[in-house]
TILUMRO-168824 format. One record per residue (C-alpha): residue in three letters; z, x, y. Coordinates in steps of 0.05 Angstrom, whole numbers, plus 32768, in hexadecimal, padded with zeros to 4 digits. Each point is the difference from the previous one (the first is absolute). Layout:
REM residues N
SITE  code     Z     X     Y
SITE   ala     Z     X     Y
...
This chain:
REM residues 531
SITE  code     Z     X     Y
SITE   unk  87E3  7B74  7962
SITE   unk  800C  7FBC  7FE4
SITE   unk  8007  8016  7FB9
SITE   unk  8038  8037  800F
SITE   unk  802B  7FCC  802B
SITE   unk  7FFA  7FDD  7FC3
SITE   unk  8015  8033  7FD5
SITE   unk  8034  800B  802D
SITE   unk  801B  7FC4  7FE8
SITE   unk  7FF3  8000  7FB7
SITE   unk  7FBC  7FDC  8002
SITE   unk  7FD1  8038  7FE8
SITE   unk  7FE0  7FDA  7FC7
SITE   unk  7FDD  7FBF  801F
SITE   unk  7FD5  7FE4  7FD2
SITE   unk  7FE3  7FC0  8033
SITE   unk  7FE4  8002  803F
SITE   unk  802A  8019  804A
SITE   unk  7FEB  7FDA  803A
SITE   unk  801D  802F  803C
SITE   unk  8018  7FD8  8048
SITE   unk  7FD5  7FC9  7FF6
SITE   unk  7FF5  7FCE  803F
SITE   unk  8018  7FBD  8003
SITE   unk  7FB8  7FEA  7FEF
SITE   unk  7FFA  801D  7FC1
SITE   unk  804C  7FF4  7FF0
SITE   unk  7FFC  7FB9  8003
SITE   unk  7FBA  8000  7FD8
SITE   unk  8021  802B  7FCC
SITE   unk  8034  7FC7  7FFE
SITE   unk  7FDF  7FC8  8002
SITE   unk  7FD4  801E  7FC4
SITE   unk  803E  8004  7FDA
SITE   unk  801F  7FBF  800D
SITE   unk  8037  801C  8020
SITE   unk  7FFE  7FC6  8034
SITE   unk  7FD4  7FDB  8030
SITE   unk  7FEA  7FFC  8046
SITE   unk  8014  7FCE  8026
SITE   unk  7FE8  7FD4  8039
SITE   unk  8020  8032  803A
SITE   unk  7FD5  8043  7FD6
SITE   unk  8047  801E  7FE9
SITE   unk  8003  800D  7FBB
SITE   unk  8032  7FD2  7FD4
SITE   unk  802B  8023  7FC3
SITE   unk  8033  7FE9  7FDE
SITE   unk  8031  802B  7FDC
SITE   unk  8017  7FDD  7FC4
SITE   unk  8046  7FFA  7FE1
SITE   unk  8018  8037  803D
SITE   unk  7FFB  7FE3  8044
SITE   unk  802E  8023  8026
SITE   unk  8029  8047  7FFE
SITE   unk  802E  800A  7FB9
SITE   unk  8038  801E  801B
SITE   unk  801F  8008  7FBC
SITE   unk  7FC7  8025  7FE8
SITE   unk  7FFD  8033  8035
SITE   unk  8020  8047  7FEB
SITE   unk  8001  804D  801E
SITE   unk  7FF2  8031  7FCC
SITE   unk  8040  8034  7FFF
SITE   unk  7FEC  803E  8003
SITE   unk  802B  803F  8019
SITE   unk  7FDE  8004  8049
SITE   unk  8019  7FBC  800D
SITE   unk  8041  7FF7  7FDC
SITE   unk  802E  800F  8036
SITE   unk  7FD8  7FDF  8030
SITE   unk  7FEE  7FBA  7FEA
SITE   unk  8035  7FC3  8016
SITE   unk  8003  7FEF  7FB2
SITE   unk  8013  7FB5  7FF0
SITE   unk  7FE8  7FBF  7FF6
SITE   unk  7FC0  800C  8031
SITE   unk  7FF7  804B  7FEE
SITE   unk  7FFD  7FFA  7FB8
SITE   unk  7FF7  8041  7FD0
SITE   unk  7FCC  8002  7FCD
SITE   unk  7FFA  803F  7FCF
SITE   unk  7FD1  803A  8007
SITE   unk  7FF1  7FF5  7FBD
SITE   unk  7FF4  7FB6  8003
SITE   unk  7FCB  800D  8033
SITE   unk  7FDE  802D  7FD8
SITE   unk  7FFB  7FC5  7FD2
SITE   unk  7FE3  7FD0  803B
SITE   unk  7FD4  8034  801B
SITE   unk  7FE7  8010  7FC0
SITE   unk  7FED  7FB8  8000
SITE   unk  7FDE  7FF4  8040
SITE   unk  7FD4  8040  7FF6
SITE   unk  7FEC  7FDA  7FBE
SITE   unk  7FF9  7FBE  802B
SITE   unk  7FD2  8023  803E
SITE   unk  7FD8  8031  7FD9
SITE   unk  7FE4  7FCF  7FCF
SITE   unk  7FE5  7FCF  8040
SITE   unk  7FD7  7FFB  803B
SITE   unk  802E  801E  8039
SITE   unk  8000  7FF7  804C
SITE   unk  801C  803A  8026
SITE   unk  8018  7FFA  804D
SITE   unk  8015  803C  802D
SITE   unk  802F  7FDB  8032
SITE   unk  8039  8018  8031
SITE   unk  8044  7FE5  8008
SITE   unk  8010  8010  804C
SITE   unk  7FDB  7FFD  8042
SITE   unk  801E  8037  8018
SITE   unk  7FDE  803C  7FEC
SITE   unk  803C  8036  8007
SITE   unk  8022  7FD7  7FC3
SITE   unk  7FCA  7FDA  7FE0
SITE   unk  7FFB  8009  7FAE
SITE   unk  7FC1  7FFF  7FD6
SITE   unk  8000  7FD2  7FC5
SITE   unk  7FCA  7FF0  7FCE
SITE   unk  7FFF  7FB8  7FDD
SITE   unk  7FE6  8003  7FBF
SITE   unk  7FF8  7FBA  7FDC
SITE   unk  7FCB  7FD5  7FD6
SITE   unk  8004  7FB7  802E
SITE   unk  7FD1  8007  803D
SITE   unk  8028  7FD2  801F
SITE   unk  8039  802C  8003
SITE   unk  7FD1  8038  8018
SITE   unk  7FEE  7FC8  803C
SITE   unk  804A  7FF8  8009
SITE   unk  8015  804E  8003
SITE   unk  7FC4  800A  8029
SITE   unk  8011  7FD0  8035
SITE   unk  8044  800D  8001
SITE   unk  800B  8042  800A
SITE   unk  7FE3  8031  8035
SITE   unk  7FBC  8012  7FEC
SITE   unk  7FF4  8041  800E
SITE   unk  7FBD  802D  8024
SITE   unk  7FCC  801E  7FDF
SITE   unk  8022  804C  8014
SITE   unk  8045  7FDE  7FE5
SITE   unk  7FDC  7FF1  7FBF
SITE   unk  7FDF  803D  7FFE
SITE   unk  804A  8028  8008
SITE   unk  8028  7FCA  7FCD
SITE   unk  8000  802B  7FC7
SITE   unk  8035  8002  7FE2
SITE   unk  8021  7FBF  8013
SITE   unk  8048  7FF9  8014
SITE   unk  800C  7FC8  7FCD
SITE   unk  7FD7  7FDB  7FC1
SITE   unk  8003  7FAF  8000
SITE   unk  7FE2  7FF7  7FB2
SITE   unk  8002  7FAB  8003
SITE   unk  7FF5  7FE6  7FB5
SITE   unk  8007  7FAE  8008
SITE   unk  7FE3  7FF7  7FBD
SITE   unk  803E  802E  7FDB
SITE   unk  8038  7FDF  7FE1
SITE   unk  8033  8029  7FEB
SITE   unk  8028  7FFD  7FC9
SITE   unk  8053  8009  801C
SITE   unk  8016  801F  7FB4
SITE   unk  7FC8  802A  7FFC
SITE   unk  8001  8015  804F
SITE   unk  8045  7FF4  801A
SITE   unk  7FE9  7FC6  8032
SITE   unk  8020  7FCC  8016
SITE   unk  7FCC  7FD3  7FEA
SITE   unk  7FA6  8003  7FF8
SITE   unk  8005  8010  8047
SITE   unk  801B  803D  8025
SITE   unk  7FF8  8028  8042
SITE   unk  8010  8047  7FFA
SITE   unk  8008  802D  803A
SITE   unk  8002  804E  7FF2
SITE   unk  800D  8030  8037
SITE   unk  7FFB  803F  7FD1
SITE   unk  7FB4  7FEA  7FE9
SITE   unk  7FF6  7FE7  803A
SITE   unk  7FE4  7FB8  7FE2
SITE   unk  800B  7FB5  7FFE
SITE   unk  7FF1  7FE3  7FC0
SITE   unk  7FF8  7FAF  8006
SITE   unk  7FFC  7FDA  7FC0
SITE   unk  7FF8  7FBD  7FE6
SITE   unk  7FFB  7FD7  8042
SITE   unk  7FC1  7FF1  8030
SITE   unk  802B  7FF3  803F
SITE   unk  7FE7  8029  802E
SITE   unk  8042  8006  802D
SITE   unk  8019  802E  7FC4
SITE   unk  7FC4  8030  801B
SITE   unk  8016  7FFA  804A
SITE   unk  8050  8002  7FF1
SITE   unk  7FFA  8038  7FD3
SITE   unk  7FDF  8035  802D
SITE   unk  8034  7FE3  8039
SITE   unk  8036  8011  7FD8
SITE   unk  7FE4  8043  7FF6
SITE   unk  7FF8  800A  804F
SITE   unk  804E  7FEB  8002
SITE   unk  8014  8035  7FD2
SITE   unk  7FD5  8038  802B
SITE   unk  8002  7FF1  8042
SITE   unk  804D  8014  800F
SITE   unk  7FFF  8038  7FDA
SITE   unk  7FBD  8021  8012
SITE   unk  7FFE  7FE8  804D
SITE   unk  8038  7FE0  8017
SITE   unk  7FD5  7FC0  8007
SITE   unk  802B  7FC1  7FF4
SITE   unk  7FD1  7FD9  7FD5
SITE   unk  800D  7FB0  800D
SITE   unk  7FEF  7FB6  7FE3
SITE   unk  7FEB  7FEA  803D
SITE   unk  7FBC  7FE3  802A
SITE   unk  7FF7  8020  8043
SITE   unk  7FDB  7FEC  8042
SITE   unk  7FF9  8015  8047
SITE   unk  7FF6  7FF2  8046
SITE   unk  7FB3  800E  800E
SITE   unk  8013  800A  804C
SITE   unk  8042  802B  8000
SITE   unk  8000  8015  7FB8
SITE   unk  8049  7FEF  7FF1
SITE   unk  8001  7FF5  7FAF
SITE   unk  8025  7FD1  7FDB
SITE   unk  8018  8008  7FB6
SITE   unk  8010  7FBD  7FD7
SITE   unk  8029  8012  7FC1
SITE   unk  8007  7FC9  7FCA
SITE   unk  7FF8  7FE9  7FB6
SITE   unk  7FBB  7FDA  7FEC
SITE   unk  7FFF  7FBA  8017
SITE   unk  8031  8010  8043
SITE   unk  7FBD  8005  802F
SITE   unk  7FF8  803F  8003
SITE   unk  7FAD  7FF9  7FF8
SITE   unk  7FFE  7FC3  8026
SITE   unk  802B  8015  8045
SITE   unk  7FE6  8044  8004
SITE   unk  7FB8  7FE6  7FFE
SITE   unk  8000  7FF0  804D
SITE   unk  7FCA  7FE4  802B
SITE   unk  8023  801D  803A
SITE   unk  8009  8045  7FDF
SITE   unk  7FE2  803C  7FD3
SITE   unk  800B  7FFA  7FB6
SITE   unk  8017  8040  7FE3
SITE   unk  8010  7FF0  7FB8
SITE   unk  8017  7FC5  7FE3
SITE   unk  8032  8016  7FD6
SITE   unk  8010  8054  7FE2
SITE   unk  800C  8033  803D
SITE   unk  801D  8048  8010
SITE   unk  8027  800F  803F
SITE   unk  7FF5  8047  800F
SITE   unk  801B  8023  803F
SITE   unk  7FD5  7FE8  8031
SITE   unk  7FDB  7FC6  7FDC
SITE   unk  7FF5  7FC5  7FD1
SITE   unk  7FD0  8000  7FCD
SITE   unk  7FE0  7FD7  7FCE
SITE   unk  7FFD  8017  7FB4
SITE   unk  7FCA  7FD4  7FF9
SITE   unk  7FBA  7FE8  8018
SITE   unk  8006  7FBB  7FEC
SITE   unk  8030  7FC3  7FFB
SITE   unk  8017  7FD2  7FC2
SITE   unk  800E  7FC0  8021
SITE   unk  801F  7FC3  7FDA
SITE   unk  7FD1  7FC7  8003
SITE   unk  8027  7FCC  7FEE
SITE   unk  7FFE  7FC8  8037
SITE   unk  7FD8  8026  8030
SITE   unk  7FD2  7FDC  8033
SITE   unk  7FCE  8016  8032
SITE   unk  8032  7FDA  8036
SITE   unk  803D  801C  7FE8
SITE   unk  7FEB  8044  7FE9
SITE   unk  7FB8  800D  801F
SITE   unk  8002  804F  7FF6
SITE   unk  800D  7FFE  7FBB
SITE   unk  7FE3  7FC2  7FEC
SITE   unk  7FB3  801E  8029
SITE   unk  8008  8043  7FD9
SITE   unk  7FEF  7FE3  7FBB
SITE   unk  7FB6  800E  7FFA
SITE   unk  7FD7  8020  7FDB
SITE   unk  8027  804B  7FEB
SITE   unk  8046  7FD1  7FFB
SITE   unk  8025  7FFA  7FBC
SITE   unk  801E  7FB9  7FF8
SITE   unk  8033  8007  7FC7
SITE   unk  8019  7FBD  7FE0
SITE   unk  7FE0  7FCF  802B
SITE   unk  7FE6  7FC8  7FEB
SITE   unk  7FB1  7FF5  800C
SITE   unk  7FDC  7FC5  7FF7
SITE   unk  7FD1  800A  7FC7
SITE   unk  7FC0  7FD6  8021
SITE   unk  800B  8013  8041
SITE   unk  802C  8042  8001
SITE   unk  8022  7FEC  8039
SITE   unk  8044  8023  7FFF
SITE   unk  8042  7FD4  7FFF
SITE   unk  8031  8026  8025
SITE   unk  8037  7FC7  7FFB
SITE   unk  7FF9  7FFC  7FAC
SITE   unk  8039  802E  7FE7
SITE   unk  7FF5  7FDF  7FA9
SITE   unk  7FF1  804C  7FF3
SITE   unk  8030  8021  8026
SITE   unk  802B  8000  804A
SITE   unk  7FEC  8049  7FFE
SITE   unk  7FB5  7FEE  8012
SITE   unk  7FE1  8044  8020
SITE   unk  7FC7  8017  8034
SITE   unk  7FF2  8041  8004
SITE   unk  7FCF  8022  8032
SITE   unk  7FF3  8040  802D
SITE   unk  8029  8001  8041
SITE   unk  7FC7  8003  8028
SITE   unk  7FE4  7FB0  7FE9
SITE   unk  8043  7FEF  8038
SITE   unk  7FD6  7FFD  8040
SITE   unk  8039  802F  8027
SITE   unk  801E  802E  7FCB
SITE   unk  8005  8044  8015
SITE   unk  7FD5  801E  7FCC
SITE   unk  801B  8041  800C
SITE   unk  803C  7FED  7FDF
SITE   unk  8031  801C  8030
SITE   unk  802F  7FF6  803D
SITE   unk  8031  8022  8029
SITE   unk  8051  7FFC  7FE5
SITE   unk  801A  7FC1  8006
SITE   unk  8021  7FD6  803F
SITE   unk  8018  7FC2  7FD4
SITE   unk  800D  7FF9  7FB8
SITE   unk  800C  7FB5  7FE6
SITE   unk  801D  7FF2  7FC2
SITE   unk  7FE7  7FC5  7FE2
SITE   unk  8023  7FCF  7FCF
SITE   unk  7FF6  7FCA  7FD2
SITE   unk  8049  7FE0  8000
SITE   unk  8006  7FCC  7FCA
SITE   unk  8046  7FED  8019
SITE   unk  7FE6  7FE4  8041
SITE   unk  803A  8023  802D
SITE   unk  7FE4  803F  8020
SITE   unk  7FE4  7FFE  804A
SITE   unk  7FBC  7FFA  8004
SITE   unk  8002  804A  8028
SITE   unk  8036  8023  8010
SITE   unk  800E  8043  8021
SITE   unk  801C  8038  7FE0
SITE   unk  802D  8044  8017
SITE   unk  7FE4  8039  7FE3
SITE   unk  8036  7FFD  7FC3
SITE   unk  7FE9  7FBA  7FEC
SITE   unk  7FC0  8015  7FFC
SITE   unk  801B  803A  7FCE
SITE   unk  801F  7FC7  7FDD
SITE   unk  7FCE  7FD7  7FFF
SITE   unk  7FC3  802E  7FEB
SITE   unk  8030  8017  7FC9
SITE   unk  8018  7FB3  7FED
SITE   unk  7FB1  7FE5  8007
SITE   unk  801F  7FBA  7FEB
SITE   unk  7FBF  7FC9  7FFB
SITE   unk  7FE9  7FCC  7FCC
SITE   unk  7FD6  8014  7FC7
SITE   unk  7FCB  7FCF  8009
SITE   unk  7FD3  7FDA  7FCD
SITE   unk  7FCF  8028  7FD5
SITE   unk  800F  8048  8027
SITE   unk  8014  800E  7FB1
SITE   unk  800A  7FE6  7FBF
SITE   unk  8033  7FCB  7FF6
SITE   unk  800A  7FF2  8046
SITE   unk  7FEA  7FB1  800C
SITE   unk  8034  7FF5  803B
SITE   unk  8019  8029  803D
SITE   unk  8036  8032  7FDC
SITE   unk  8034  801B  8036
SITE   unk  8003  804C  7FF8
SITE   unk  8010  8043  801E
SITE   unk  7FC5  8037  7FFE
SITE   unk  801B  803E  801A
SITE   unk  7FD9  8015  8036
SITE   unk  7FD4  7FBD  8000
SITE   unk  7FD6  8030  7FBB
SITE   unk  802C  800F  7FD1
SITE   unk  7FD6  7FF5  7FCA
SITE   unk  7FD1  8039  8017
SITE   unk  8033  8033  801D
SITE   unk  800B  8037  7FC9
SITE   unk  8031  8030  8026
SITE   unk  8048  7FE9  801D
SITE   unk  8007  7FC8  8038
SITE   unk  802D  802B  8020
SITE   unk  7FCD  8037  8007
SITE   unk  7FCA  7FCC  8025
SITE   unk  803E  7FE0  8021
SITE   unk  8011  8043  801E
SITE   unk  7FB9  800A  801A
SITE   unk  7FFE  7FBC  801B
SITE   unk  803B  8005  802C
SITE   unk  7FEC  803E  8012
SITE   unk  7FBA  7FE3  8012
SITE   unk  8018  7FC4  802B
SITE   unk  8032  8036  8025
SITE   unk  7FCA  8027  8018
SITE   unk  7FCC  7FCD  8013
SITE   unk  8032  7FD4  8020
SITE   unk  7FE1  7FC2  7FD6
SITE   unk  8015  7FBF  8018
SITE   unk  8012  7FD6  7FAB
SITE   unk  8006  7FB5  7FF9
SITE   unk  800C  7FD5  7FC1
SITE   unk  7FD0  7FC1  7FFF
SITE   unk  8005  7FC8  7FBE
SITE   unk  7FC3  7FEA  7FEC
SITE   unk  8024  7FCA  7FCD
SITE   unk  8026  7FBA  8004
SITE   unk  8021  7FDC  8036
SITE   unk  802B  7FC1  8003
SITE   unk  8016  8011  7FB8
SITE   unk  7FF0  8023  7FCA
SITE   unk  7FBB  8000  7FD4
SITE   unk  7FFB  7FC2  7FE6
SITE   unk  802B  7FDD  803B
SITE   unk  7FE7  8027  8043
SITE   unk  7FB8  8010  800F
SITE   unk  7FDE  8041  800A
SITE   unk  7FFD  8018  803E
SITE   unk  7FC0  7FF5  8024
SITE   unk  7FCC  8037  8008
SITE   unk  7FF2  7FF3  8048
SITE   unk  8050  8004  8017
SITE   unk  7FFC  803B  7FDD
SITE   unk  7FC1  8020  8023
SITE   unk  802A  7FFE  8044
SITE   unk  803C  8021  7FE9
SITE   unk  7FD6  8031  7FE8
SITE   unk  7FDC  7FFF  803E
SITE   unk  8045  8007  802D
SITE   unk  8014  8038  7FCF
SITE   unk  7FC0  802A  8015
SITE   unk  7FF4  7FF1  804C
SITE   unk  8052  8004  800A
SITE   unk  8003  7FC3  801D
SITE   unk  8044  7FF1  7FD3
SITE   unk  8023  8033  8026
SITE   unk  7FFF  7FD4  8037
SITE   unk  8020  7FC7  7FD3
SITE   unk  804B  7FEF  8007
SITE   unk  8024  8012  7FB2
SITE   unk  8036  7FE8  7FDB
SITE   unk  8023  8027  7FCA
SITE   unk  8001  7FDE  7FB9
SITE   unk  8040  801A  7FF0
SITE   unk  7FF3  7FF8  7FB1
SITE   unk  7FC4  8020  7FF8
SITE   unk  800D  8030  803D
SITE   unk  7FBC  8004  8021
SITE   unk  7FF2  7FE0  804C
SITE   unk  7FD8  7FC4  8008
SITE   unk  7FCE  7FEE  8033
SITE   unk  8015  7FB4  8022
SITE   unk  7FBB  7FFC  8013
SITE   unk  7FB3  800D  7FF8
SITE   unk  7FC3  7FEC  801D
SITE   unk  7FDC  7FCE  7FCC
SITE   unk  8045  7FFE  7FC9
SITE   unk  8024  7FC6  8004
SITE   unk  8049  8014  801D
SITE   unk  8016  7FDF  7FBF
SITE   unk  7FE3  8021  7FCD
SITE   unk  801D  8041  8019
SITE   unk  8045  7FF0  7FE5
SITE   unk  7FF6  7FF5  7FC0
SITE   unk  8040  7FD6  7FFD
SITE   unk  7FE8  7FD0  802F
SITE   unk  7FC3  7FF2  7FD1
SITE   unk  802D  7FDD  7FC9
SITE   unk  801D  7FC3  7FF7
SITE   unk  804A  801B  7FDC
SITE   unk  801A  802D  802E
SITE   unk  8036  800E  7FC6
SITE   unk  7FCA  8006  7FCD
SITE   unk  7FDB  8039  8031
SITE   unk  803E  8029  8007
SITE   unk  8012  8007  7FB2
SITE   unk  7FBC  8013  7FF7
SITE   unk  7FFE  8031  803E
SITE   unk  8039  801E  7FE7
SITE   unk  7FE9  7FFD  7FB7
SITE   unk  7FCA  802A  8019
SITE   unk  8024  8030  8022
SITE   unk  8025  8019  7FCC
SITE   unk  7FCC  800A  7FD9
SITE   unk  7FE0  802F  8030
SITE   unk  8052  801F  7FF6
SITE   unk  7FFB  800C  7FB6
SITE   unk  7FB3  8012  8004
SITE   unk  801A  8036  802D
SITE   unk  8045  8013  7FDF
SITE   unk  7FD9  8002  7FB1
SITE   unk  7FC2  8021  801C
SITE   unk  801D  8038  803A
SITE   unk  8048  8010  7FF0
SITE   unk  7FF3  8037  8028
SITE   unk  7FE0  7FD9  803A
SITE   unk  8017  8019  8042
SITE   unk  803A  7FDB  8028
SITE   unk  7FDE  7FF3  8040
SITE   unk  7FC2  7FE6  7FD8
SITE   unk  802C  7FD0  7FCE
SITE   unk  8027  7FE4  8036
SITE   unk  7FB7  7FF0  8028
SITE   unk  7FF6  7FCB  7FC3
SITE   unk  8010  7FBD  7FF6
SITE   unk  804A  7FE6  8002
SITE   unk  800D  7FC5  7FD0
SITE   unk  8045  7FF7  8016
SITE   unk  7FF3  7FFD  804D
């Protein structure tokens, strides 16, 4: 069986040996034999990924063949890359894979049987076979037994550099998604968020079109008593791991999820945390779930007594953990809940003027799931050192393939029909800007959350913020009344206002360049820089 789902994608003449859905046991042997990292003092196994250590957006393309052409939101994100320039590449990888040592992992992206898809991971790092495995759903025996032929080839070849003249890349490095063949090709990096971001974008592309399943960048949790579930949308580094990993609550997924008509579900079966800064006091679920079966990616170990360092960011901000969903003590290892009762919107404002939380009409949550305005934070991806204000359509528009309009449609449509209560919380700065204001602090955050999912902010008297039109809560149990006006918080009243209003029209020309043909009802939901 093995050898025709190989064949299936090209690999028919493997010279080295094929080490089929290995356990973590034997995973982290294999790597440890091949100095592909270390163990350290917690049993995880260490890696580090060289030159790469986070996603290459640049590098990133979506082969453009005719079943796709009309289809594809083609741009900056969604870049075209030649059918005959990945013959070239996969011409290349075949080479690569068929001359080594190979680690193969059957693995299913979504917990929801009626839409799941069957991939195989092909690549020559057993780390990355460790990674794949752990990440993704791992399927039963009887699924195994019925995964021929697979929905979708992953062929990983970190060791590849490509040569851009000779294989129309960008650079050594490329990840190519093909929806005719069916296959990911990943070259030239050992990150293994490539793997994971690859097969999400794939999900993106057939989720909407094949079920009507609004696929999301978002963690997910639930109410173990009433089973009310709560979706947190948001860019790397806005929280979306860290508040959706809940004492109090179930943990769904931590961070790729479908919303189909009468449920949430995770694509995955694992979560890719960032590590950086995490502590057993301020981030216990995460920070107990590296053990031995984790990845740590990029953080530094002592080399005498490989204890990690969690708070030593010299190789990268972008410091990783990645582990199955059931090492968090209350995950729901099913994967799944019922549709959701509150969605929460999280972002890193740089600025330091949004509210903390806010409420929004059903329009300004159109607006805002199609703005998805945050911070790029440090490391997330190459060249970023500092927190970069940007807008993200749909909080994932690096991995959304088809028009924002299309998921924006489903979206409203979603939230109609569920009657989902949405609010807007910022995870960023406070009393000024980075570099003036501080972040704001985890715990503050952890009950507006909190009053978001119990309801308890209904009860709260509001104020409208007339320039970035949302309401405003005047008070919360545990947030200081302060902080909840943002304005309040700094010193230059003056200075706030420019850059509230600086802000604001930002979110206008994001909107006006972006959705020309955005809605009137929606636009005029958004922020108003000259109120």
């Amino acid at each position: 069986m093995i050898h025709d789902q190989l064949a299936a994608c090209g690999l028919d003449g493997c010279r080295g040996a094929i080490l089929v859905d290995a356990s973590p046991a034997v995973l982290v042997e294999k790597a440890l034999n091949s100095n592909e990292g270390h163990i350290t003092s917690t049993g995880a196994l260490a890696v580090r990924t060289g030159r790469y250590t986070g996603r290459s957006p640049e590098d990133r393309f979506i082969v453009d063949t005719p079943d796709v052409h009309d289809k594809i939101a083609w741009g900056n994100v969604n870049k075209p890359f030649s059918m005959e320039d990945y013959a070239k590449v996969k011409e290349a990888v075949v080479h690569y894979l068929e001359s080594r040592d190979i680690y193969i992992v059957h693995a299913i992206a979504g917990a929801d049987r009626r839409w799941c898809r069957k991939f195989l991971v092909v690549c020559d790092r057993a780390s990355q076979a460790l990674f794949a495995r752990q990440l993704l759903v791992r399927p039963s025996k009887r699924q195994i037994a019925d995964f021929e032929p697979q929905d979708f080839s992953v062929l990983a070849a970190p060791g590849l550099k490509l040569d851009p003249k000779r294989h129309g890349t960008r650079s050594e490095a490329a990840v190519l998604i093909n929806f005719q063949e069916r296959e990911v090709l990943i070259c030239g990096t050992r990150y293994s968020g490539e793997i994971k971001k690859s097969i999400f974008s794939v999900m993106n592309y057939l989720m909407p079109i094949e079920g009507n399943v609004l696929p999301m960048h978002a963690s997910a949790n639930m109410d173990p008593t009433t089973g009310e579930t709560a979706i947190f949308f948001g860019l790397s580094g806005t929280g979306k791991t860290t508040l959706s990993a809940d004492p109090q609550r179930m943990l769904i997924g931590d961070d790729e999820h479908g919303w189909a008509e009468n449920s949430v579900f995770n694509f995955e079966g694992g979560c890719y945390a960032k590590a950086i800064r995490i502590s057993a006091v301020t981030e216990p679920e995460i920070f107990n779930a590296i053990r031995f079966g984790s990845i740590c990616e990029n953080v530094v170990i002592d080399n005498v007594t490989r204890l990690p360092d969690y708070f030593d960011g010299s190789i990268t901000e972008n410091t990783r953990v990645a582990y199955p969903i059931d090492f968090i003590a209350n995950a729901q290892v099913m994967g799944q809940g019922r549709y959701p009762n509150v969605i929460i919107f999280l972002t890193c404002d740089s600025f330091g003027v949004l509210p903390p939380i806010s409420r929004l009409s059903r329009n300004a949550a159109m607006y805002h799931f199609l703005s998805g305005f945050t911070s790029k934070v440090a490391g997330t991806e190459r060249g970023v050192s500092e927190p970069q204000p940007t807008f993200s359509t749909l909080f994932g528009e690096p991995f959304m393939p088809l028009s924002p309009l299309l998921y924006a449609d489903m979206f409203g449509k979603k939230i109609d029909r569920a009657g989902t209560r949405v609010y807007l919380i910022n995870t960023g700065w406070t009393g000024g800007p980075y570099g003036t204001g501080n972040r704001i602090d985890l715990t503050s955050t952890r009950h507006m959350v909190s009053a978001a999912l119990n309801g308890l902010i209904e009860n709260a008297d509001f104020k409208h913020d007339p320039v970035f039109n949302v309401d405003v809560p005047l008070e919360l149990d545990g947030v200081a009344s302060s902080m909840l006006s943002p304005r309040d918080t700094w010193v230059d009243k003056e200075a706030y206002d420019e850059a509230a209003r600086a802000l604001a029209q930002m979110f206008v020309d994001n909107a006006s360049e972006k959705y020309p043909d955005m809605g009137f009802a929606v636009r005029e939901a958004g922020p108003h820089p000259e109120a």
